[in-house]
Every structure is written in C-alpha cells, then in structure tokens.
C-alpha positions in Angstrom: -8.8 215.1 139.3 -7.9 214.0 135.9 -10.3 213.6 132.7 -10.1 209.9 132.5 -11.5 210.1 136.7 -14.4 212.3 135.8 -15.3 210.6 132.5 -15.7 207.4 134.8 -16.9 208.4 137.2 -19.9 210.4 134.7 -20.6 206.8 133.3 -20.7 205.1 136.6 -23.7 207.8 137.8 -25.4 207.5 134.5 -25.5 203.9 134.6 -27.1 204.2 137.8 -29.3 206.4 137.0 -30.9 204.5 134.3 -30.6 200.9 136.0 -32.5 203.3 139.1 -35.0 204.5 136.1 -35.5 201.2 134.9 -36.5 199.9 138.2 -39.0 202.5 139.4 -40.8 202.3 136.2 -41.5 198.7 136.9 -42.9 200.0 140.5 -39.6 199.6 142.6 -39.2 202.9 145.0 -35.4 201.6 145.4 -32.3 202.4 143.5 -29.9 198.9 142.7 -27.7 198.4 145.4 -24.8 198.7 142.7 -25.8 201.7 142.3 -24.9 202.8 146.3 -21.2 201.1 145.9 -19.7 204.1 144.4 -20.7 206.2 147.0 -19.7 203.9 149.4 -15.9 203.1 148.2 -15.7 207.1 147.9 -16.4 207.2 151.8 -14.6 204.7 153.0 -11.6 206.3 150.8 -12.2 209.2 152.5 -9.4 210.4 155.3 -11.9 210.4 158.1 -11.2 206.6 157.8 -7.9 207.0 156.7 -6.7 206.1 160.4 -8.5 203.2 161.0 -7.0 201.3 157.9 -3.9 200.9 159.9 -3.3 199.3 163.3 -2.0 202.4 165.1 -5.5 204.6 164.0 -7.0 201.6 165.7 -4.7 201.7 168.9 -5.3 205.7 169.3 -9.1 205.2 168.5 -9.6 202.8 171.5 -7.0 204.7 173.6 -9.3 207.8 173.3 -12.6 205.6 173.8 -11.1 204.2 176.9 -9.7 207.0 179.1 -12.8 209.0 180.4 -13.6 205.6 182.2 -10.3 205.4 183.5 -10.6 208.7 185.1 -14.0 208.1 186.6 -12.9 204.8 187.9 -10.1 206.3 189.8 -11.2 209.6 191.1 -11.4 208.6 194.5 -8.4 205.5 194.4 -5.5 207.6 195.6 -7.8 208.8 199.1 -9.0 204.8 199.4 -5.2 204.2 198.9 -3.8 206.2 201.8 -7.0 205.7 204.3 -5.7 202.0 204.0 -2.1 203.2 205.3 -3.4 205.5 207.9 -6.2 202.8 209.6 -3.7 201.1 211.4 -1.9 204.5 212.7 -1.6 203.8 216.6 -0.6 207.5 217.1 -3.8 208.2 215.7 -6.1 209.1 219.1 -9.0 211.1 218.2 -12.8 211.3 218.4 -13.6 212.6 215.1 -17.4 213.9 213.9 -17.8 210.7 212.0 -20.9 210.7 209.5 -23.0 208.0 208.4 -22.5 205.8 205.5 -26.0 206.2 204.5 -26.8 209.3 204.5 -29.5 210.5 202.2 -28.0 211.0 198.4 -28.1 214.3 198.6 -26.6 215.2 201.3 -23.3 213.2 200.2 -21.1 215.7 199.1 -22.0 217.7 202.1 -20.9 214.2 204.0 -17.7 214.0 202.2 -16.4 217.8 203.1 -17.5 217.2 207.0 -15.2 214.1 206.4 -12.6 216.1 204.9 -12.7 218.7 207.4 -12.4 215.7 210.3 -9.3 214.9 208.4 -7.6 218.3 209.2 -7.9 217.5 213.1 -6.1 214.5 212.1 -3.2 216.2 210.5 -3.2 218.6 213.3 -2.7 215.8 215.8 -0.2 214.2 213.9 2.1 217.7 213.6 1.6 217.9 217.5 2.8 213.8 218.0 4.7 213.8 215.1 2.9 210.4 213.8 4.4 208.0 210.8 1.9 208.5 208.7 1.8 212.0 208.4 2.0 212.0 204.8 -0.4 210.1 204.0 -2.8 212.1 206.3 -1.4 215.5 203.7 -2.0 212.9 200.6 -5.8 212.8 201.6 -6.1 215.9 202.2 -4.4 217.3 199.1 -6.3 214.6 196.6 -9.5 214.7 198.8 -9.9 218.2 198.3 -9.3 218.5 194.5 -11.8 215.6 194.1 -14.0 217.1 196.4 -13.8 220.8 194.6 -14.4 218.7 191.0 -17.6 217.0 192.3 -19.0 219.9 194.3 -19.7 221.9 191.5 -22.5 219.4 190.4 -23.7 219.1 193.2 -26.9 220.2 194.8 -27.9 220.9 198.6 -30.7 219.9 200.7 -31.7 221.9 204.0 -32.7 218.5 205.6 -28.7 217.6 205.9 -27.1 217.4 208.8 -23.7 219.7 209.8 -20.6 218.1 210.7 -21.2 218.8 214.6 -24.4 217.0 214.5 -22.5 213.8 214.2 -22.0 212.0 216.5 -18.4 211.4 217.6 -16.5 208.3 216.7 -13.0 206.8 217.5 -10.6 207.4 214.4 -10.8 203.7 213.1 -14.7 203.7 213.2 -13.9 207.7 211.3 -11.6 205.6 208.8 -13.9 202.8 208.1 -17.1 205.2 207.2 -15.1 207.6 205.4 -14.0 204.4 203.0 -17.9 203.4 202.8 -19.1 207.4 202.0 -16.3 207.3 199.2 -17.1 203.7 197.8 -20.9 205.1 197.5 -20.0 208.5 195.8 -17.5 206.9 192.9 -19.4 204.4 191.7 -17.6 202.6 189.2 -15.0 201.6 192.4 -16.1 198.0 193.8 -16.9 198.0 197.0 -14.0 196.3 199.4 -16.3 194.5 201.7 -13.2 193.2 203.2 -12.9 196.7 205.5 -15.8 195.5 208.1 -13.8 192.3 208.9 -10.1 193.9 209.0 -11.8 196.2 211.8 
C-alpha cells in the first residue's frame, strides 16, 4: 500500500471519528452512516466477492447452490425408471412377499430391503427363462442397493416391523406397483405418479 493510500485513508477515519464525536455529544448513540461507507466499499472490494462481480462467479454460485437438490430429487429415479420397463414383463410369473405401501415410517427402510431382496427372485427367474428385461431387473438391483446402503445408515429400527415372510404374497405386477408407492414415499422430493393405479 502506498503513502498517498494510507494518508487517505487516516483522514477518511478521522473525519469519522469526529463527525461520530460530534453526534454523540449531542445524545446520538449512532455513528453517520458516511462514516460506515468506507468499510463497506473495502468489503465489497474484497476477493470473497470478487466472483460475483462477473457473470460466471454468478453461474458457479448457483451451480453449487443447486446440485444437493438435484441429488436428493433423483436418488431413487433410475429404480422408478426401470420398474416402469419391467411392469409389463409377461415372462415375469412370480408370487413375490409384497409389503405394504403404508407401513409405519419406521419400518420403511426395513420395507425397501424386503423389496429388494423380492427383486433377486426376480432375477433368478429371469436367468432360468431368460426374460427381456433382464437388465433392467440387474439395473434395480445394482442402483437399488447403493441407494439402499446410503439411506440405511440413517436409519433406525423398530422391533414392531414386520420380516419379509410375514407378507403376504402378491403377483409380480401387484410386487411392482407397491414397490413404486414404498419408493415414491421414501424420496420425497419425487412427485408421486398417480398414474400407476390406473395403468394396472
């Protein structure tokens, strides 16, 4: 910083200091607000806010605001996105532990691994008949399961909650629609597609 800077800036905070004297002896307990523009150009100046002057510090700001809702919005879309391939499957021919979609709140994560455990009897069958949609049936399982391993971990467990066998057992596109409904519930931020109990 140069002389010239700090002999300015020196007059600058003695002028405020005696325009902020001046007032509180005439019973004012507030400084000018000339006095707080110094401080305030100095901040603003500052290269916290250096990004924000131009338009790409503005795109990156907004970018970063925006994506943790963009991953909570979509934890569950790939799943929703293969269950709709899979619900028309005609080589699909199970009766499948199928949970309810109303299940107490905490028991839901509990709900969600019985479904995803259902779903490995569905791959199995579709190895044996060697279905179509076979890999969309591995897609759920793979994306399922890494959800599922995320969300478990703040989780908690009730003893009142049923285990998968306690079910009672369902045709696969009964399975399909409650496993939709159980997911809809757990990510939130998803609307719900009403249209599923009219396509079935």
């Amino acid at each position: 910083m140069d002389s010239g800077t700090m002999i300015e800036q020196k007059q600058l905070f003695n002028s405020c200091s005696i325009k902020w004297y001046s007032e509180v002896t005439r019973e004012k307990t507030y400084p000018d607000s000339v006095c707080l523009q110094y401080p305030l150009h100095r901040l603003l100046n500052s290269h916290c806010f250096c990004l924000l002057k131009n338009g790409m510090g503005l795109i990156i700001f907004f970018l970063c605001a925006y994506v943790p809702k963009t991953e909570a919005h979509c934890k569950w879309a790939e799943v929703l996105k293969d269950l709709e391939r899979i619900k028309t499957s005609k080589d699909i021919d199970v009766s499948l532990y199928t949970a309810n979609a109303d299940e107490d709140e905490e028991c839901q994560q509990l709900v969600i691994g019985c479904f995803l455990l259902e779903t490995e009897v569905i791959n199995q069958e579709c190895r044996i008949k060697n279905c179509s949609k076979k890999q969309d049936v591995l897609n759920i399982l793979k994306n399922g399961n890494e959800t599922y391993e995320q969300s478990k971990l703040t989780s908690t467990k009730s003893k009142k909650c049923k285990q998968c066998e306690e079910y009672e057992e369902k045709n696969f596109t009964e399975f399909v629609q409650n496993f939709v409904k159980v997911i809809q519930r757990d990510c939130k931020h998803l609307p719900k597609d009403t249209s599923w109990e009219t396509r079935f």
